[in-house]
C-alpha positions, 0 to 999 in steps of 0.5 A, spaced: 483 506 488 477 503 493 474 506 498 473 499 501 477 499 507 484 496 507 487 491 512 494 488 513 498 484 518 502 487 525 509 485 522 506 489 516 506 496 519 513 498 521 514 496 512 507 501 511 510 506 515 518 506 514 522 509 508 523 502 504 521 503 497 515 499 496 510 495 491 503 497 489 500 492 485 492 492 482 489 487 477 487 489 470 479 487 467 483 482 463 486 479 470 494 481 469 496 485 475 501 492 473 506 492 479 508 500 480 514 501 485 513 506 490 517 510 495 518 513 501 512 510 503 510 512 511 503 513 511 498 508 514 493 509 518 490 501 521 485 504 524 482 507 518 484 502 513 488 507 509 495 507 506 498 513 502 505 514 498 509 519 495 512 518 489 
């Protein structure tokens, strides 16, 4: 989690806010990356920088 606000590009935000299953990806303090899929997504707010899911 950050609490650095979030931006994406316009063509993302039918993807952040429709029911597609998606992947959310960090980086690990060693530098790997662990990928979790999510689903359904639909929660984003641009203006405030915020994506939510469930799962």
């Amino acid at each position: 989690m950050t609490s650095a606000p979030l931006s994406w590009p316009d063509a993302a935000g039918p993807v952040i806010r429709g029911d597609l299953t998606v992947a959310i990806a960090y980086v690990t303090p060693a530098g790997g990356a662990v990928v979790t899929s999510v689903s359904p997504l639909g929660l984003g707010n641009r203006e405030a920088g915020r994506i939510g899911f469930t799962t």
